[in-house]
N, C-alpha and C positions, 0 to 999 in steps of 0.2 A: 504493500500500500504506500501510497505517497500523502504528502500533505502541502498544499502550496509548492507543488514541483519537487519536494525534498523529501527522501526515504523516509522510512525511520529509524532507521541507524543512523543516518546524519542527524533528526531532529536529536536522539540519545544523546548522540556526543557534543551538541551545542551544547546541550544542557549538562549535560559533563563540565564543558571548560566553563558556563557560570558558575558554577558550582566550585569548581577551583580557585577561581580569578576571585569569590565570594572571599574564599578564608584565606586564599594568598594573601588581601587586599584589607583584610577585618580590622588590621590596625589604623587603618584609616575613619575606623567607626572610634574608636578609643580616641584619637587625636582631636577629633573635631569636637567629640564633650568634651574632654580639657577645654579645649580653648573656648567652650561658648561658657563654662565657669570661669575660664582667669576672665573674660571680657564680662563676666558676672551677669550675659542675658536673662538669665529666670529672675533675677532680682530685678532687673529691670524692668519687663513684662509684668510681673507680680506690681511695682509700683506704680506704673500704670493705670491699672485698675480696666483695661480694656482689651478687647483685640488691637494689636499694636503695629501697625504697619511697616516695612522695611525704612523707609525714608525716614522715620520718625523715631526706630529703632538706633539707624545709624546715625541720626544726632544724638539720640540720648546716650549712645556710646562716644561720642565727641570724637568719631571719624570723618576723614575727608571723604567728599559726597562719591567720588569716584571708587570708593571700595563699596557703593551701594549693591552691586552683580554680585560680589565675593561674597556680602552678607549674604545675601537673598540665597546663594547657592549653597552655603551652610547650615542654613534651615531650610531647606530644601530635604537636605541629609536627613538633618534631626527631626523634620516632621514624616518623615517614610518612617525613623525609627522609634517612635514613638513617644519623643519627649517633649516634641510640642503640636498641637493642633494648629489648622488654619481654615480659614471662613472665611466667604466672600460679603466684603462690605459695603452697606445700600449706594450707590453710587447709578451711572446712568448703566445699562448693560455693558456696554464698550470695555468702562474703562473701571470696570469691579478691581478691586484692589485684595490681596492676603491680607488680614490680620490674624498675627500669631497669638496664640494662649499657650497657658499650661496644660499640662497634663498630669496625670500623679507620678510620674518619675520624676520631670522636673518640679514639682512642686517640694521632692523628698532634696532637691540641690538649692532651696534657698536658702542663704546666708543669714539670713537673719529670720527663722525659722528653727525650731526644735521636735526633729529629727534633721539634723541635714547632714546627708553622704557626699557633699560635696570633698572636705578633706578624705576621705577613700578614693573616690575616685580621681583624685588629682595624686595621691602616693600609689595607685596602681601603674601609673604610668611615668614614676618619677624615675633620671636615667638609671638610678644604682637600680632601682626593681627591672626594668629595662636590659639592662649589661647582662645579665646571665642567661638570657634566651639567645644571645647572639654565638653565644658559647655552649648550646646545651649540644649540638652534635658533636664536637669535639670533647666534652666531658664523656660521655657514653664509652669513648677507648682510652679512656683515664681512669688511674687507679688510684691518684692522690689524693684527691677532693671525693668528699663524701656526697658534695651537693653539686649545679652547677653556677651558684652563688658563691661558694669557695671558690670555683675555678674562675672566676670573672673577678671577684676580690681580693682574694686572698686571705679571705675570715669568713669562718661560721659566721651569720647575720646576728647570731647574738653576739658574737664581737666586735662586728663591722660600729653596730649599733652602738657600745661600750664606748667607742672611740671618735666617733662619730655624730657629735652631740646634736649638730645640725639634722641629720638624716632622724637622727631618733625622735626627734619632735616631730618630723611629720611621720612617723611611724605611730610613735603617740596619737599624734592628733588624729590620724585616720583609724584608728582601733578604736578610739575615746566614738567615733562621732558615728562606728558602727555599734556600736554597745546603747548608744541613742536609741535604736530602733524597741529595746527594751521597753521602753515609754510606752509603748504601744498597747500593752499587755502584763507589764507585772502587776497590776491591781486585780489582773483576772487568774493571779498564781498563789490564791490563798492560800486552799490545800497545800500547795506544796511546801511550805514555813509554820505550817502548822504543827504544832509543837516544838519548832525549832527558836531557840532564843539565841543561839551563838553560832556568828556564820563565822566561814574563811573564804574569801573571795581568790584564787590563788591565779597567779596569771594577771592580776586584775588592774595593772598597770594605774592609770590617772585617779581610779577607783568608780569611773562616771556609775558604772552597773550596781555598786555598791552603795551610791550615791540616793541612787532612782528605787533600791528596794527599801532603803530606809525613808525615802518621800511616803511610801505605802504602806511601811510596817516601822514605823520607828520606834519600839519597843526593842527591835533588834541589835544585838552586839555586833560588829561587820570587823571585822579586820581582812586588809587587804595586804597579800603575801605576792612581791614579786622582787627581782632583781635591785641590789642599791642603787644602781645608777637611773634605774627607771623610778622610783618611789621616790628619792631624793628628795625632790624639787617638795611635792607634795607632804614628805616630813617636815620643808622650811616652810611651808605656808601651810602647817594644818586647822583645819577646816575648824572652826565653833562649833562643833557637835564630840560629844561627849559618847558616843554612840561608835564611831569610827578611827577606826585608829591606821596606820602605814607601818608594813615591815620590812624590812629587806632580807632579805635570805634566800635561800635555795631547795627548791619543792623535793629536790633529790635527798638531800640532805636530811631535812625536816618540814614540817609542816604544824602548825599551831594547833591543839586538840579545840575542839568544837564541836555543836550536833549538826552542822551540816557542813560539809567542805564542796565547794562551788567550782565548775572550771566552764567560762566561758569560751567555746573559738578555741582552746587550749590544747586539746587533747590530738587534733588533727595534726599537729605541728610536728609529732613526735612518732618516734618506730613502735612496733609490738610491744618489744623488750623494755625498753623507755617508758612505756606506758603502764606496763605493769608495776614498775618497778614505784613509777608516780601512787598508784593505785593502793598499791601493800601499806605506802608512806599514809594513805587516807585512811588505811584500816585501822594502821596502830595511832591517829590522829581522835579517832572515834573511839577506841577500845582505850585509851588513855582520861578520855574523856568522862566514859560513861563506867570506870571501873570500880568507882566508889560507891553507884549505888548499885551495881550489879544488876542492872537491866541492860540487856540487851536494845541498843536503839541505836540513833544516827544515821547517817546515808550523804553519800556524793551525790551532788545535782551538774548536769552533765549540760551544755546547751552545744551543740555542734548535729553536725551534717548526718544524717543518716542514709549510703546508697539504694536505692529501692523504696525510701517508703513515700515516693509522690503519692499524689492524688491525679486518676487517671485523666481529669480535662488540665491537667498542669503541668503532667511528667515531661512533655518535649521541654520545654525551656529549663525547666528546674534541673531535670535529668541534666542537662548541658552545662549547666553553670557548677554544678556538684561533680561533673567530671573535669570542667574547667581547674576549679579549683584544687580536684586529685593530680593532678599536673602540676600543678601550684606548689603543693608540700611539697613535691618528687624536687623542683627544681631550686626551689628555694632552701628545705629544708628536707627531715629527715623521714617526714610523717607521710602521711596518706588521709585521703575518705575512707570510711567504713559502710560494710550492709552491717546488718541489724547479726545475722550470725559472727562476723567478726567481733564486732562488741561483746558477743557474750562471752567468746572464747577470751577476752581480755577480762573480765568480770570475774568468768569460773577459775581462771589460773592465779589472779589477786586475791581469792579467798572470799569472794562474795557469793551469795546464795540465790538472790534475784535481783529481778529490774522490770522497769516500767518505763515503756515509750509512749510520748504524748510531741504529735505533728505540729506544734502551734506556734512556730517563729516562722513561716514560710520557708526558705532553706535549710531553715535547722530543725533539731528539735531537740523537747525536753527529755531529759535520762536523766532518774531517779533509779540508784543503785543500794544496795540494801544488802548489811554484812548479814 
């Protein structure tokens, strides 16, 4: 059969090389949200207050009128991809004009807004995150570096970062401003604090998560366990609350007894062996804890990616972005995503008996692990 003169084996293989020229070409999707955040368009549109047209756009960006096209062709981009909408406005037929809106992605990049992913998304594509993809086929027939972030550096990223005080703040800043998305939902995480009066937030860097559960249960004790160089800052300017405190130390090492030990984001960053090892540190955390009145209680709360458990009108994109990110650990770091049977086997080999998974951050979810 043919179609407009063309087999179908031609039509397959066009669409073969879109399909190529698609993810050959994807960082071209990454580059152009940067730059509509450094030129801070969502806030712009957001002040606004209406459909915003390109003319009127590129004054309020205080460019010369001649990068009017270059605008128009970079939303262009970002309204195919979903970050902003356009509408035509009442004008004569002729000369109907775009006005751009938000959309809920861009609405999640305003700056002066809380949740905003804008500092993620601008540390996704910062050049040190950058450097180790350009290197990762040449790490693969290397045997020195563990990652392909050693091989672009020449440091594990937690020492890159140690040394590094610049980069570590926008690593900060983009972790703190994903931990945001929290807000969303810890006031619907009763149950899960219930009975619990002494947290460790461990991982839990600026403390934002630690911050947001004590907004909705301040009756709670929070101490937040991470690296001195990352808690630092946050020791010199601690907070007026009586409730939260900053530690520095090392999860390997030790970890602070309490009834609930917390890892947001945390656990993916790290190998099997690492995890376990993190894990047993949780057990004797809770069994230290709870040894005086001899009840058996406590439990790790878990919030990280689980492979396989979408929801079937969600799995294409989710699925994508959860193997994106399984690439992510490989290249950055030492860890991986997990399915729901991995987790356990990390669970049963730390000395825990059960768990309980709950789907409710969108890419992640809650793990509730129990000695």
């Amino acid at each position: 059969m043919e179609a407009n003169g063309k087999s179908e084996g031609a039509i397959e293989m066009f669409r073969a090389q879109a399909h190529i020229y698609k993810h050959a070409c994807n960082y071209v999707n990454s580059m152009v949200l940067a730059t509509a955040i450094q030129l801070n368009i969502p806030d712009i549109i957001h002040t606004h207050g209406k459909p915003i047209t390109i003319p009127k756009l590129v004054s309020a960006l205080k460019l010369p009128p001649h990068k009017s096209n270059a605008v128009y062709r970079l939303m262009r981009l970002l309204t195919h991809n979903g970050f902003f909408d356009s509408t035509k406005l009442n004008k004569a037929e002729e000369e109907k004009e775009d006005g751009y809106v938000l959309t809920a992605s861009s609405r999640l990049l305003l700056k002066t807004q809380i949740p905003n992913l804008s500092p993620f998304a601008l540390f996704a594509v910062h050049p040190v995150m950058l450097a180790p993809w350009k290197v990762l086929g040449d790490w693969f027939s290397r045997n020195e570096e563990s990652t392909a972030f050693e091989t672009a550096h020449g440091a594990p990223i937690w020492e890159f970062c140690d040394t590094n005080p610049k980069f570590n703040n926008v690593f900060n800043e983009g972790m703190a401003s994903d931990s945001q998305m929290m807000r969303l939902i810890v006031k619907d995480c009763g149950q899960v604090f219930e009975g619990v009066s002494t947290l460790v937030d461990v991982g839990g860097g600026t403390g934002m998560i630690a911050k947001l559960i004590l907004e909705a249960f301040p009756s709670l004790k929070c101490t937040v366990l991470d690296l001195p160089h990352v808690v630092a800052k946050q020791q010199q300017q601690q907070q007026d609350c009586e409730n939260l405190r900053f530690l520095g130390g090392n999860m390997f090492h030790s970890i602070p007894s309490a009834d609930a030990i917390m890892f947001k984001h945390i656990m993916h960053n790290w190998s099997d062996e690492e995890c376990v090892k993190i894990l047993k540190k949780c057990r004797e955390a809770i069994s230290d804890h709870n040894k005086n009145d001899g009840v058996k209680k406590g439990k790790v709360i878990i919030i990280d990616m689980v492979l396989g458990a979408e929801k079937d009108n969600e799995a294409e994109d989710i699925t994508e972005v959860k193997l994106m990110f399984d690439v992510l650990m490989m290249v950055l770091l030492t860890g991986k995503e997990r399915t729901e049977k991995e987790w356990e086997r990390l669970f049963i080999e730390s000395g825990f008996t059960h768990y309980m998974i709950t789907p409710i951050f969108g890419i992640r979810s809650l793990i509730e692990v129990f000695p």
